[in-house]
TORLUM-911157 format. One record per atom (N, C-alpha, C): residue number from 1; residue in three letters; chain; atom name; x, y, z. Coordinates in Angstrom, 3 decimals. Example, Ala and Ser with C-alpha at 12.3 -4.5 7.8 and 13.67 -1.06 7.14 Angstrom:
// TORLUM-911157
   seq   type   mol   atom          X          Y          Z
     1    ALA     A      N     13.190     -5.690      7.800
     1    ALA     A     CA     12.300     -4.500      7.800
     1    ALA     A      C     13.200     -3.300      7.800
     2    SER     A      N     12.850     -2.250      7.080
     2    SER     A     CA     13.670     -1.060      7.140
     2    SER     A      C     12.900      0.030      7.870
// end
This chain:
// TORLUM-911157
   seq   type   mol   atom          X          Y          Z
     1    UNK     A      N      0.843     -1.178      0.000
     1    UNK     A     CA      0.000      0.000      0.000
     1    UNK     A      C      0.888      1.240      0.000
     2    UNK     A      N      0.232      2.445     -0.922
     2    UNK     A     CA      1.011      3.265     -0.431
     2    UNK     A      C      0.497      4.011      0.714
     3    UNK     A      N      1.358      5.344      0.903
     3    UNK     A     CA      1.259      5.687      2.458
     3    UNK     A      C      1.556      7.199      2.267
     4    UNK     A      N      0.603      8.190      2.121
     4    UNK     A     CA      0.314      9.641      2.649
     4    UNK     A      C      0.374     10.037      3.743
     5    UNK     A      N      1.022     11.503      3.950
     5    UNK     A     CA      1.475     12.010      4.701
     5    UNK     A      C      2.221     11.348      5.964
     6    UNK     A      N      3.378     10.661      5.255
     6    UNK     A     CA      4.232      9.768      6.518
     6    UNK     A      C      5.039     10.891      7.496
     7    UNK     A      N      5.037     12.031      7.113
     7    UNK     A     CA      5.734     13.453      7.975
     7    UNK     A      C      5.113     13.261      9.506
     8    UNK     A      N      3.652     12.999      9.259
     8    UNK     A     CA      3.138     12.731     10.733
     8    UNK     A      C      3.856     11.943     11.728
     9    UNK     A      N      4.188     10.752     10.923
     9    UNK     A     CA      4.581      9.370     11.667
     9    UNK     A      C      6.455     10.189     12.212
    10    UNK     A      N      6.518     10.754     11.633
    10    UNK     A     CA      8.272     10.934     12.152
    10    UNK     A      C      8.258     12.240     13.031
    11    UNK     A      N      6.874     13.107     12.836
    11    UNK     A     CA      6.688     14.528     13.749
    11    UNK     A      C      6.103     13.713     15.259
    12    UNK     A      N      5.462     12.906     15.331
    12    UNK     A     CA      5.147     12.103     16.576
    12    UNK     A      C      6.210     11.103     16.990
    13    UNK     A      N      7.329     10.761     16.485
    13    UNK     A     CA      8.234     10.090     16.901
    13    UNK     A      C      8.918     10.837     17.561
    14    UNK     A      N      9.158     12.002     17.192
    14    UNK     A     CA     10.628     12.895     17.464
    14    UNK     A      C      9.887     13.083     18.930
    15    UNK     A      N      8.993     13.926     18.714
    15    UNK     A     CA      7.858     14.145     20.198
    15    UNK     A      C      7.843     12.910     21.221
    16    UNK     A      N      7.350     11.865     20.694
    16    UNK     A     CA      7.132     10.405     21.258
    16    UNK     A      C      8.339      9.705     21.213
    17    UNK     A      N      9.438      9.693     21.843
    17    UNK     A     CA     10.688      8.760     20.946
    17    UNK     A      C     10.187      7.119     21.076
    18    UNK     A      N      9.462      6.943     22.228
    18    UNK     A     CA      9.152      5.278     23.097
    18    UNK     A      C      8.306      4.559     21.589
    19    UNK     A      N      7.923      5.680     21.138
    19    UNK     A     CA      6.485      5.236     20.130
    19    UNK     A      C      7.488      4.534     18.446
    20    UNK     A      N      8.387      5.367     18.055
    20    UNK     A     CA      9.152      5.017     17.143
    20    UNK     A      C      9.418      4.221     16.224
    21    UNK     A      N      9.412      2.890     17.470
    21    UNK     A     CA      9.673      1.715     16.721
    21    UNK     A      C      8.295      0.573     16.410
    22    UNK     A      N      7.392      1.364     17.385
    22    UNK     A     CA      6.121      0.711     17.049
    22    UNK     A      C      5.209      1.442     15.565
    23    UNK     A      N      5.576      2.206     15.743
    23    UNK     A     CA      5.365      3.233     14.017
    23    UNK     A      C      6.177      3.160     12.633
    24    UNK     A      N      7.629      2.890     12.902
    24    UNK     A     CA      8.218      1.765     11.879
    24    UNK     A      C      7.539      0.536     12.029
    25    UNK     A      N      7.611     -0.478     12.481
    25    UNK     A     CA      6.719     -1.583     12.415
    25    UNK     A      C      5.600     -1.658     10.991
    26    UNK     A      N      4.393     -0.676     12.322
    26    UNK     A     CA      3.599     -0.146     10.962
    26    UNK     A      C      3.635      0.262      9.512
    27    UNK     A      N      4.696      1.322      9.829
    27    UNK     A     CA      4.560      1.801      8.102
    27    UNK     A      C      5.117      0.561      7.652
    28    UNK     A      N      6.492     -0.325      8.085
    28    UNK     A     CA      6.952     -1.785      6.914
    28    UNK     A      C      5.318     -2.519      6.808
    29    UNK     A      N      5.316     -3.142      7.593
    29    UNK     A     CA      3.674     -3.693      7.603
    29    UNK     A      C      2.755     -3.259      6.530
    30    UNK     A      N      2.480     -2.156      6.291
    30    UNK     A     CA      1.250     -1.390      5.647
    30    UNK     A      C      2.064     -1.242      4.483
    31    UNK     A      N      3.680     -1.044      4.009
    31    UNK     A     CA      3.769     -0.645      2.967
    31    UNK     A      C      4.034     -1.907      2.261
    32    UNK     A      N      4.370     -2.907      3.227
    32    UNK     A     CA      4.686     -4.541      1.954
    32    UNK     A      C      3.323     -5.209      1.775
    33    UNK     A      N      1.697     -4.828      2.630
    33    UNK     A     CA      0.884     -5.273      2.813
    33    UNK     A      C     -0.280     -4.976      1.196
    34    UNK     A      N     -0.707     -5.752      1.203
    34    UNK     A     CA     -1.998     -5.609      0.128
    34    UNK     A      C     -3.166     -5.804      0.614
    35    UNK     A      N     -4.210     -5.266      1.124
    35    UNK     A     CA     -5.377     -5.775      2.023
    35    UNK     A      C     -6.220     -5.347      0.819
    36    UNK     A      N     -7.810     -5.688      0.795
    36    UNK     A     CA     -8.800     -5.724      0.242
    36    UNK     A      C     -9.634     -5.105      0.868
    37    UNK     A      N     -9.707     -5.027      2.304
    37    UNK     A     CA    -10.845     -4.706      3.070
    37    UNK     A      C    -10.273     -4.904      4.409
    38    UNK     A      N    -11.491     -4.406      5.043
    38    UNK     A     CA    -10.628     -4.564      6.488
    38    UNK     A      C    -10.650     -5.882      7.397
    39    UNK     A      N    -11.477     -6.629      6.749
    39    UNK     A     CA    -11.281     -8.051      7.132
    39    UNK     A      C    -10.083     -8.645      6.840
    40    UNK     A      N     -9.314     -8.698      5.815
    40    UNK     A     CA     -7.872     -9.106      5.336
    40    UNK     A      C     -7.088     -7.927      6.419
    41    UNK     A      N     -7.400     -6.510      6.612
    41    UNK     A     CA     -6.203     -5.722      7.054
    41    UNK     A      C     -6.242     -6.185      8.440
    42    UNK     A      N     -7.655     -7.090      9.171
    42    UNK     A     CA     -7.471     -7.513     10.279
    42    UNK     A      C     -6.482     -9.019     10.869
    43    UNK     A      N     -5.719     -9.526      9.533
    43    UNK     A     CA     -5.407    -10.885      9.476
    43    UNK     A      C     -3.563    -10.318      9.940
    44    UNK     A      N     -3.618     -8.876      9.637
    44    UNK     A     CA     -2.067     -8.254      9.879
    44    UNK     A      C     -2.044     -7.770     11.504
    45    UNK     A      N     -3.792     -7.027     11.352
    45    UNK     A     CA     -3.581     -5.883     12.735
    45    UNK     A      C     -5.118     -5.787     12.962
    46    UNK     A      N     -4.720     -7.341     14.055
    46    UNK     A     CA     -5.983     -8.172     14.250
    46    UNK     A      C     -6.818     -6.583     15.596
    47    UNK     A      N     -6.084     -6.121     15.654
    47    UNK     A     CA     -6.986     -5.022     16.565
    47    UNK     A      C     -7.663     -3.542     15.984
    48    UNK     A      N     -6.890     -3.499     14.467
    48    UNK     A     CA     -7.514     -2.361     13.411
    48    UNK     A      C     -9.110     -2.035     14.006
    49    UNK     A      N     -9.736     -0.725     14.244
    49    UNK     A     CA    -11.026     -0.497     14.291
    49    UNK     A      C    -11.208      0.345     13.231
    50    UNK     A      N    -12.688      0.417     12.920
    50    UNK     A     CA    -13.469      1.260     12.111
    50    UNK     A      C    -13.959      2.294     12.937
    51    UNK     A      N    -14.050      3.355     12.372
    51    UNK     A     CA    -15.012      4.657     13.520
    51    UNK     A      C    -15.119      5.807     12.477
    52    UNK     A      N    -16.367      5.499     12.403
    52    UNK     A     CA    -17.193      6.201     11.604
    52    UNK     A      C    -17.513      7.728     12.245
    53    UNK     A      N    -16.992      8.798     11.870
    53    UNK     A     CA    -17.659     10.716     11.913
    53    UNK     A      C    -18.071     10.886     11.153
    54    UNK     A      N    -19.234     11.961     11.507
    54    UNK     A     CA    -19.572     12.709     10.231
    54    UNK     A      C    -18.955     14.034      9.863
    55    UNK     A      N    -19.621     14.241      8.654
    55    UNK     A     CA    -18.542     15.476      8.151
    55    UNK     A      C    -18.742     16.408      8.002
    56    UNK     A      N    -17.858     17.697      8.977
    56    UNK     A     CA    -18.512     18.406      9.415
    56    UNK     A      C    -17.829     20.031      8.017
    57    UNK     A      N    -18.688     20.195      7.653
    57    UNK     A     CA    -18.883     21.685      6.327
    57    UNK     A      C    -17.763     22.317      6.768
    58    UNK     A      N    -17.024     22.839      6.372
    58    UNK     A     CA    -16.150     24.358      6.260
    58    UNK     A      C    -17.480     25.667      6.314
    59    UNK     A      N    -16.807     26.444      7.207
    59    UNK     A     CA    -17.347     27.742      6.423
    59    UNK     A      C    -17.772     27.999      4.577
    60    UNK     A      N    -19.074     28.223      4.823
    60    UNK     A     CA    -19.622     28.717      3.252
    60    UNK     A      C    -19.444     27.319      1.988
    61    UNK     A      N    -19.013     26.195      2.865
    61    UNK     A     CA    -19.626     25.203      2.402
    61    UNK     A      C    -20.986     24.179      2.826
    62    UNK     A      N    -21.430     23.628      1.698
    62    UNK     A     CA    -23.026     23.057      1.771
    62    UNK     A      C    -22.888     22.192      3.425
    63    UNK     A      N    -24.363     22.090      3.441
    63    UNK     A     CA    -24.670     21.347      4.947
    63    UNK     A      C    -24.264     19.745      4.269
    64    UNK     A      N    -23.459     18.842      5.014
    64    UNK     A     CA    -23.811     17.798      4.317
    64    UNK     A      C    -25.105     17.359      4.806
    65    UNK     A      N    -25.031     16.018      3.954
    65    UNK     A     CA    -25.756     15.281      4.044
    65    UNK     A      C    -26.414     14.274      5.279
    66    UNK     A      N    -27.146     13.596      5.723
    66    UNK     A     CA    -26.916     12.972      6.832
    66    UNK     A      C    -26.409     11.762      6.975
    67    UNK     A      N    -26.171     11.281      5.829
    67    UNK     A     CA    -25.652      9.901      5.868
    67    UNK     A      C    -23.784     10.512      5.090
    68    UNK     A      N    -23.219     11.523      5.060
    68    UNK     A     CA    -22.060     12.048      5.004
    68    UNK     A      C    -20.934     11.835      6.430
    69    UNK     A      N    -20.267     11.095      5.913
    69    UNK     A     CA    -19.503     10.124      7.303
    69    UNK     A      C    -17.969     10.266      6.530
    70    UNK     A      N    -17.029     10.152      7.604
    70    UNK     A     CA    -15.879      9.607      6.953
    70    UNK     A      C    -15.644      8.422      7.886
    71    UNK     A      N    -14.979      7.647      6.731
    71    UNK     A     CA    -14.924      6.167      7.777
    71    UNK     A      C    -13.145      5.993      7.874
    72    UNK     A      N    -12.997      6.305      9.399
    72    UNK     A     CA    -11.488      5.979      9.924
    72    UNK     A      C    -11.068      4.956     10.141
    73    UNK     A      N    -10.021      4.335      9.832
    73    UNK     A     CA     -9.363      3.068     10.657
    73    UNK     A      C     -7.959      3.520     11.379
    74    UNK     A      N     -8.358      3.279     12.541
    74    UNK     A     CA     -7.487      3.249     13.986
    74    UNK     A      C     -6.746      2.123     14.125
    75    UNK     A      N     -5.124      2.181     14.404
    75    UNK     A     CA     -4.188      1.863     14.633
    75    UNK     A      C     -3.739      1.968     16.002
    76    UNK     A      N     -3.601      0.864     16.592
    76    UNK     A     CA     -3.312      0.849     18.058
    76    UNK     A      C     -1.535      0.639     17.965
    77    UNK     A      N     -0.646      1.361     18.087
    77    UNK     A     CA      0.609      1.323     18.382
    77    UNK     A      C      1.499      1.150     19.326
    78    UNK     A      N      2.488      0.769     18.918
    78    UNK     A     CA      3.952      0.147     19.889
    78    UNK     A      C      3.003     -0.629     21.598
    79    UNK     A      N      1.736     -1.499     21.286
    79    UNK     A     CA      1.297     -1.781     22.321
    79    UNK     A      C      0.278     -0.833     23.497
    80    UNK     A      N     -0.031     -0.088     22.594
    80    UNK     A     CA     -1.482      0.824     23.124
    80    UNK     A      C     -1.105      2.422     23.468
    81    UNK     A      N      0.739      2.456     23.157
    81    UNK     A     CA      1.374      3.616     23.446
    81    UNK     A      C      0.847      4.721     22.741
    82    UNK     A      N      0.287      4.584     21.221
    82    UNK     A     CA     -0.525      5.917     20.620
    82    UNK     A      C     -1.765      5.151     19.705
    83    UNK     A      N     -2.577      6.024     19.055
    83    UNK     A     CA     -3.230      5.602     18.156
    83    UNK     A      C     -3.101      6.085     16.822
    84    UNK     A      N     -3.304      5.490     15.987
    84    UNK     A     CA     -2.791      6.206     14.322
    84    UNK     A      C     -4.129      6.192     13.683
    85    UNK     A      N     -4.455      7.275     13.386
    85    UNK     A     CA     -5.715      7.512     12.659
    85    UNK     A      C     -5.413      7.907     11.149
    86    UNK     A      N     -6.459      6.660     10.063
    86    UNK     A     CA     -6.435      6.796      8.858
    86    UNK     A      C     -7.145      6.766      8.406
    87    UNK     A      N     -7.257      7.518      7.112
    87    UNK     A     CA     -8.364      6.391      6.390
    87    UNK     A      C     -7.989      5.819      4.926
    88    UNK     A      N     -8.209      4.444      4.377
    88    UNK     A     CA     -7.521      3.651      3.400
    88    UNK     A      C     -9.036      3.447      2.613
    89    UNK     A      N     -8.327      3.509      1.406
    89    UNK     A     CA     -8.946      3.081      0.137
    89    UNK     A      C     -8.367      2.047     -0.692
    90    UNK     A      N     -9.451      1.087      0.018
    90    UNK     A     CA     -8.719     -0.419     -0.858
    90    UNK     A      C     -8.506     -0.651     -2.081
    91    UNK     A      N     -9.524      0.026     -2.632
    91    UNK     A     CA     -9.522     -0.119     -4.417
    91    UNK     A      C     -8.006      0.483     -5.495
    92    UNK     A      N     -7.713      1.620     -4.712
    92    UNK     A     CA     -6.274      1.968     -4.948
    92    UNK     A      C     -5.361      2.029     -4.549
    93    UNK     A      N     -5.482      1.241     -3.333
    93    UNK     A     CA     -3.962      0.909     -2.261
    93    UNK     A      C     -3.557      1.866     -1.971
    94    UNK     A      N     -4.325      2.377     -1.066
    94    UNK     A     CA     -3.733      3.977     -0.751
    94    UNK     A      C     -4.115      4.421      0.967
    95    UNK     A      N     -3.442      4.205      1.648
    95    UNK     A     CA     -3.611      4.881      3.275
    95    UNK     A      C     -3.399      6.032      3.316
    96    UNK     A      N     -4.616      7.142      3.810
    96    UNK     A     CA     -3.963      8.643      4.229
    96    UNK     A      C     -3.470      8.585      6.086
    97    UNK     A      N     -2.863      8.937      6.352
    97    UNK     A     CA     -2.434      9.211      7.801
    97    UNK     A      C     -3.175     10.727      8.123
    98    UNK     A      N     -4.638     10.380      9.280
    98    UNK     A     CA     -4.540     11.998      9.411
    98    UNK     A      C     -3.958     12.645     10.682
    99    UNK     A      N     -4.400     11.778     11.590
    99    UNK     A     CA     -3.032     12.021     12.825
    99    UNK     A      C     -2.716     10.856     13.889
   100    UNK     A      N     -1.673     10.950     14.831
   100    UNK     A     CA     -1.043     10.307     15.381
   100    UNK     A      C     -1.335     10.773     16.503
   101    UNK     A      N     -2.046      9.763     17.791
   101    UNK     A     CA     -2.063     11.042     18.739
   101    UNK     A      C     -1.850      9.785     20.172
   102    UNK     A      N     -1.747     10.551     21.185
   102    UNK     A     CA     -1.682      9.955     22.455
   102    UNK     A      C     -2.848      8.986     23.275
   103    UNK     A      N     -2.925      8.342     24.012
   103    UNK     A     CA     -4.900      7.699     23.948
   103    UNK     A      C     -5.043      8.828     24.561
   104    UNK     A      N     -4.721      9.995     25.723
   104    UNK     A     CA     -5.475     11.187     26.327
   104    UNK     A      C     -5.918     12.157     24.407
   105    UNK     A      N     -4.888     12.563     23.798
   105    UNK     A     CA     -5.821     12.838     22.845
   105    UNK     A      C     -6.346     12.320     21.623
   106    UNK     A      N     -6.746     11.106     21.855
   106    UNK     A     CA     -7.455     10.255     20.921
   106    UNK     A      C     -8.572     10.120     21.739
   107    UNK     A      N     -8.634     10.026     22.853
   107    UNK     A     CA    -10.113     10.509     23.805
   107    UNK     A      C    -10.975     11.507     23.616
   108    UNK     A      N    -10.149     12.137     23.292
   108    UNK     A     CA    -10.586     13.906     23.184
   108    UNK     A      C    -11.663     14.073     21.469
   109    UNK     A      N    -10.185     13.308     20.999
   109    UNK     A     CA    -10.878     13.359     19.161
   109    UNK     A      C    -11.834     12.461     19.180
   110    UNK     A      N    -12.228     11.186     19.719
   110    UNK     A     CA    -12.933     10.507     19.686
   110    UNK     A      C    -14.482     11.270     19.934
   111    UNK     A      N    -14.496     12.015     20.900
   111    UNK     A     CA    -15.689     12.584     21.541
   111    UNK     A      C    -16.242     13.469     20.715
   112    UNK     A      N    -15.610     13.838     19.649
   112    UNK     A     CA    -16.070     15.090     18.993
   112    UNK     A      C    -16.525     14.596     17.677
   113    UNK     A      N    -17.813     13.603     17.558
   113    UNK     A     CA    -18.369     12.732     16.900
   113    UNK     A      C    -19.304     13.858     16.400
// end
């Protein structure tokens, strides 16, 4: 797969050093990996979740819709030390990274559903 915005993964390392090697892991993992869906991406990273937000307009853009969601998959790292939030498109082998965060603020982002 490929792998967008990997700057994250090395701006939370430098910050996180403990986290590092559990985030290399990942990116080798995800970049020699070919998944289909997240049933196959669960056969790598049997703890991968789905978590569905909705999506919330910019200024002076339309209201969405109500069924307008983005669907994340969460990455539990170096053993529960951070979480890696993405979202992947199987059809073109493509993971975006949108952030890397601590579980205190992956609590935080979580809530703001």
């Amino acid at each position: 797969m490929n792998i967008f915005s990997q700057h994250k993964l090395r701006d939370f390392a430098q910050r996180h050093p403990n986290c590092k090697s559990g985030l290399a892991r990942w990116r080798n993992l995800i970049s020699a990996g070919s998944f289909g869906s997240l049933n196959e991406l669960r056969e790598t990273f049997p703890h991968a979740d789905l978590v569905k937000k909705p999506v919330v307009p910019q200024p002076g853009q339309r209201r969405p819709r109500l069924k307008d969601e983005i669907r994340f998959t969460i990455f539990n790292i170096g053993g529960n030390k951070a979480r890696l939030i993405t979202t992947i498109r199987y059809d073109s082998q493509v993971v975006t990274i949108h952030e890397v965060l601590t579980h205190a603020e992956y609590d935080a982002w979580a809530k703001t559903r």
